[in-house]
C-alpha positions as CSV (number, residue, x, y, z in Angstrom):
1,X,-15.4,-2.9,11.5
2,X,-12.8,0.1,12.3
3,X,-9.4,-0.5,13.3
4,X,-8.0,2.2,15.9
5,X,-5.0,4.0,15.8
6,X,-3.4,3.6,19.6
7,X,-3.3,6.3,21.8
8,X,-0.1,8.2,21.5
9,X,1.3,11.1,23.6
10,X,2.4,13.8,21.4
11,X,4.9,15.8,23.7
12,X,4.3,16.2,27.2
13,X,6.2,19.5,27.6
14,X,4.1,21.2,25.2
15,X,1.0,23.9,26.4
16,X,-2.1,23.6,25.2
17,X,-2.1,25.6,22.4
18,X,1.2,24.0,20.8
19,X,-1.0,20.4,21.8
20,X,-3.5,21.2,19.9
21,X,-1.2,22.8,16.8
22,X,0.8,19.2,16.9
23,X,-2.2,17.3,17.1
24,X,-3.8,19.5,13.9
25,X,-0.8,18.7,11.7
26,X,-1.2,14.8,12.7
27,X,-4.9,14.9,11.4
28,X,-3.8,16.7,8.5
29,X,-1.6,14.5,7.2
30,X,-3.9,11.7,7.8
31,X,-6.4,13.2,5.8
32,X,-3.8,14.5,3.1
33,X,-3.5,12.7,-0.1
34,X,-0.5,10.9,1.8
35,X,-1.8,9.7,5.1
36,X,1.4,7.7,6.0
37,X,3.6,11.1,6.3
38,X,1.6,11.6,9.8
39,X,4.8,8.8,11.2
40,X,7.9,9.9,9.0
41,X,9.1,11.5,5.7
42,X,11.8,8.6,5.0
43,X,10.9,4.8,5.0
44,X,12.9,1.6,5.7
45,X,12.5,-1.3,4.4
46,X,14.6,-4.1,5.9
47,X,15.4,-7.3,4.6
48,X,14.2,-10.2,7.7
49,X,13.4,-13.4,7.6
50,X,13.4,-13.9,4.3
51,X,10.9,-11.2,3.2
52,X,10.5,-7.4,3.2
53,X,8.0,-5.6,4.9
54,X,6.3,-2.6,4.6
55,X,5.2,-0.6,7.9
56,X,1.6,0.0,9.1
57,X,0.4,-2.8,6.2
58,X,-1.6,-5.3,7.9
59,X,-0.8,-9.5,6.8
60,X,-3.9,-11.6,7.1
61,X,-3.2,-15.2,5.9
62,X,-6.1,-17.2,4.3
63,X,-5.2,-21.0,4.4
64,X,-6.5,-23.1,1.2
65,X,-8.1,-25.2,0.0
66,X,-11.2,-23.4,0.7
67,X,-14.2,-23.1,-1.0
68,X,-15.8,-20.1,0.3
69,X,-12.2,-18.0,-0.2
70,X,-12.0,-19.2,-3.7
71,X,-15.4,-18.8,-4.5
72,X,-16.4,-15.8,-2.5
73,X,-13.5,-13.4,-2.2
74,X,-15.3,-10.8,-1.7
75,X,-15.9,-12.0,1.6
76,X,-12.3,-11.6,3.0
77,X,-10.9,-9.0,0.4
78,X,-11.3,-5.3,0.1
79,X,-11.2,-3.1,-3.0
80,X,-7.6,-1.8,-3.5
81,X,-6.0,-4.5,-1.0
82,X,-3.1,-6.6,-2.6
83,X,-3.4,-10.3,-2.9
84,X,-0.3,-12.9,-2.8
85,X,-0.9,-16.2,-3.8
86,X,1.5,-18.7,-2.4
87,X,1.8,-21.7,-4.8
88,X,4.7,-24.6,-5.0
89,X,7.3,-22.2,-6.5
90,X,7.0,-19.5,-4.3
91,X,4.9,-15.8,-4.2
92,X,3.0,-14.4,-6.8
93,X,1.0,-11.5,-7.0
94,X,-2.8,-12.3,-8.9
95,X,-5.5,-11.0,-10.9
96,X,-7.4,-14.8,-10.2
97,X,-6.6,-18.0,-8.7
98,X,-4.2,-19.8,-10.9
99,X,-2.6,-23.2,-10.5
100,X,-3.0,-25.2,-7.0
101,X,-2.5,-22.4,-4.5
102,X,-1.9,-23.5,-0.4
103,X,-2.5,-19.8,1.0
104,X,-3.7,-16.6,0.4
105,X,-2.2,-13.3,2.0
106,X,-4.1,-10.4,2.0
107,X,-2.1,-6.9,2.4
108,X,-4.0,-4.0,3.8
109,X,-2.7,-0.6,4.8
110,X,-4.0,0.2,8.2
111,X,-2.6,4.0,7.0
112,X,-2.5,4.3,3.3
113,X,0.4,5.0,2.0
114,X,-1.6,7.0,-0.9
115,X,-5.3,8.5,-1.0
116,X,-7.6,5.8,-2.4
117,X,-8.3,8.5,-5.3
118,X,-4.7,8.7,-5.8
119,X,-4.6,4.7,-6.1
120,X,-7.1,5.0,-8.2
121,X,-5.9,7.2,-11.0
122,X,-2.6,5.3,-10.9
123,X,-4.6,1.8,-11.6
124,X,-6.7,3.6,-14.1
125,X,-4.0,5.3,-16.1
126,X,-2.1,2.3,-15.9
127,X,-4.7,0.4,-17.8
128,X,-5.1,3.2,-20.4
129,X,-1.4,3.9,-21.0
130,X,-0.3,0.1,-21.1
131,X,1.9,-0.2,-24.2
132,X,3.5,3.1,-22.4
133,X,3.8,1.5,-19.1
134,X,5.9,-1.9,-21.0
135,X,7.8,0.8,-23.1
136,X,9.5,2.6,-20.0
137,X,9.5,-0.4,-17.9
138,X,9.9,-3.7,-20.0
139,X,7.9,-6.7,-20.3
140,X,7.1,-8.4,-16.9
141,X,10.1,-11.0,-15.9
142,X,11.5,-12.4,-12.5
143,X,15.0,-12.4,-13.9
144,X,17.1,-9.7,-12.5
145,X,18.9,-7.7,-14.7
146,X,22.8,-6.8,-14.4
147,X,22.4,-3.3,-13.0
148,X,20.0,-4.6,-10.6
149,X,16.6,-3.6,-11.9
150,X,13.5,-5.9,-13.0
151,X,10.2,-5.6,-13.9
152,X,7.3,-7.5,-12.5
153,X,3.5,-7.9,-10.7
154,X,4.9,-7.2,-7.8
155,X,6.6,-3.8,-8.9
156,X,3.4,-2.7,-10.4
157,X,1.3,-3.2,-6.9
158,X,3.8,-1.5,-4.9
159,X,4.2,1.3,-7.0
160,X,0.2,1.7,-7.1
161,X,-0.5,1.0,-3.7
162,X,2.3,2.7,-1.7
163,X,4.3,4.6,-4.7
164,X,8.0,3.1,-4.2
165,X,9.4,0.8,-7.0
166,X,10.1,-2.7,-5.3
167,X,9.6,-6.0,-5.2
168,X,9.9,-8.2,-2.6
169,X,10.9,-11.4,-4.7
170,X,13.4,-9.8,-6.7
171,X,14.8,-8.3,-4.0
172,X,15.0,-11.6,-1.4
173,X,16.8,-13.5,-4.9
174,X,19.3,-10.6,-5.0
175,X,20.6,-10.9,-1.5
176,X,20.3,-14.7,-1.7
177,X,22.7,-14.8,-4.8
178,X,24.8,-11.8,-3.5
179,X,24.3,-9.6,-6.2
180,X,26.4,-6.6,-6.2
181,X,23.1,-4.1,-6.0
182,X,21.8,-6.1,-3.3
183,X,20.7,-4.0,0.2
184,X,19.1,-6.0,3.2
185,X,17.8,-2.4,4.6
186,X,16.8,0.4,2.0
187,X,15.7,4.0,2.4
188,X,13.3,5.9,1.2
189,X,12.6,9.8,1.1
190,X,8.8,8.0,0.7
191,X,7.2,11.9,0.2
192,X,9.6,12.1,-3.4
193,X,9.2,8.0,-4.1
194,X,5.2,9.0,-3.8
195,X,5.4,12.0,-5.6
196,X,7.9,10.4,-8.9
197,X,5.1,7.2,-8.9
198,X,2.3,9.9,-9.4
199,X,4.1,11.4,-12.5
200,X,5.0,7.9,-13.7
201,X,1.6,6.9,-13.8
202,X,0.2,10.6,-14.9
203,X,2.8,10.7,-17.7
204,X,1.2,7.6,-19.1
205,X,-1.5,9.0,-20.5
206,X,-1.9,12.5,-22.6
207,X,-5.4,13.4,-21.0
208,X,-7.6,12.7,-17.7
209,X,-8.9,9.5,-17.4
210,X,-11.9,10.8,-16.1
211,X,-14.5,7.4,-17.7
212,X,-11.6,5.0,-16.5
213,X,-11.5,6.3,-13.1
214,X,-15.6,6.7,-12.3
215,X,-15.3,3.1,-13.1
216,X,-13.0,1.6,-11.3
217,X,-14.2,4.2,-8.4
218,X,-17.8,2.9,-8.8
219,X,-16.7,-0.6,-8.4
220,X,-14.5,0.3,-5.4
221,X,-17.2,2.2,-3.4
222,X,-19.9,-1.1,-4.5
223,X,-21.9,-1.6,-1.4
224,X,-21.6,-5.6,-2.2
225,X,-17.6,-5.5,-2.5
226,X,-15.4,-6.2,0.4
227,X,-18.0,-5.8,3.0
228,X,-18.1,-9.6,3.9
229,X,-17.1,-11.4,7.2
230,X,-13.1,-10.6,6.9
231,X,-14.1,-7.2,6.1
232,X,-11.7,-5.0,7.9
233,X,-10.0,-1.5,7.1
234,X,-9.8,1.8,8.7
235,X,-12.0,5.2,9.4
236,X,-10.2,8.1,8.2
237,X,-13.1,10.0,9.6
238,X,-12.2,9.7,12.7
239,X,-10.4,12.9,14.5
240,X,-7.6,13.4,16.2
241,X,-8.7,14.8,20.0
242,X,-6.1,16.5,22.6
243,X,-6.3,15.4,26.2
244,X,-5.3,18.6,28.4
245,X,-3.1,18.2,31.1
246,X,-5.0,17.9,34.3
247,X,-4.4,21.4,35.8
248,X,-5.9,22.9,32.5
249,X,-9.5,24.2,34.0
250,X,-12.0,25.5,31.4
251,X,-14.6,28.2,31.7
């Protein structure tokens, strides 16, 4: 099932001609390799109710025990999402089920912040360049290091999935214990955080990961994976149409 994007007026004022040149460089954008520049070039994340939130990424809670989530995921889960367990001590990110879990969240970007193909060759030069990926980054931890910076699951899905360098955890534990780096709203220039993630994730690797990718892209395009009864995303097919003022006759 499609989601779809709400009606929005681009400018009133304009003619038709400048309509129709706005509404072109909307659809472009969405169907660039960074649809989420369509909104804004600069992002803000701000710190509320205890968590941080990233815009036009759509929450859908999965309460647990249950035995079809745990044992069917790809029922409620689609390829590329990100997945937060919530067990007794707090958040974590997963690759599988792990301890005694009480609810699943499943993160979807209604507008991707990166082109699936983009996400893609991140994931699958990630995997390749490992050992390079903990030598510019550091083992996983949750600690929090003096000048501010950590290292963990939740950096590496962010920085995949939407290409800026955060995690929510370490971030909440930083203005909780007043750390001098701490920011309850950050910006981002999210065109230049994008753009610095892609040559992180290139500069991993010293060729193309051409094999790595075909796989990971065959199992993401699987006709049995993520298509089940929770399955929801978004058409980028569909177009972006211009509605002419009502004194606009055509011959």
């Amino acid at each position: 099932m499609s989601e779809v994007l709400e009606t929005k007026w681009i400018d009133s004022g304009l003619d038709w001609s400048d309509a129709k040149s706005k509404a072109y460089n909307v659809e472009g954008k969405l169907k660039g390799d960074n649809p989420i520049l369509y909104k804004s070039p600069s992002l803000e994340l701000k710190y509320n109710e205890n968590y941080y939130s990233f815009k036009d990424v759509k929450s859908t809670e999965l309460s647990l025990p249950s035995y079809d989530v745990e044992n069917n995921p790809d029922n409620y889960l689609k390829p590329l999402d990100i997945v937060k367990v919530h067990v007794p001590n707090g958040w974590k990110n997963f690759l599988k089920f792990l301890g005694s879990p009480n609810k699943v969240v499943r993160l979807h970007p209604v507008v991707p912040y990166k082109h699936k193909d983009k996400v893609i060759s991140s994931l699958a030069e990630s995997v390749e360049g490992a050992v390079k990926y903990f030598e510019k980054r550091g083992r996983f931890r949750t600690r929090v290091d003096n000048d501010g910076k950590s290292n963990n699951c939740e950096h590496f899905v962010n920085l995949a999935t939407h290409g800026v360098d955060i995690s929510e955890f370490t971030e909440k534990k930083k203005v909780e214990k007043g750390h001098e780096y701490a920011e309850r709203n950050k910006y981002y220039s999210i065109e230049n955080k994008i753009s610095e993630s892609n040559s992180f994730f290139s500069g991993l690797t010293s060729s193309y990961q051409g094999g790595r990718i075909r796989q990971i892209g065959d199992f993401t395009n699987s006709g049995t994976v993520g298509k089940g009864i929770m399955y929801e995303g978004i058409n980028m097919d569909a177009r972006v149409e211009v509605e002419p003022k009502s004194w606009y006759r055509l011959n």
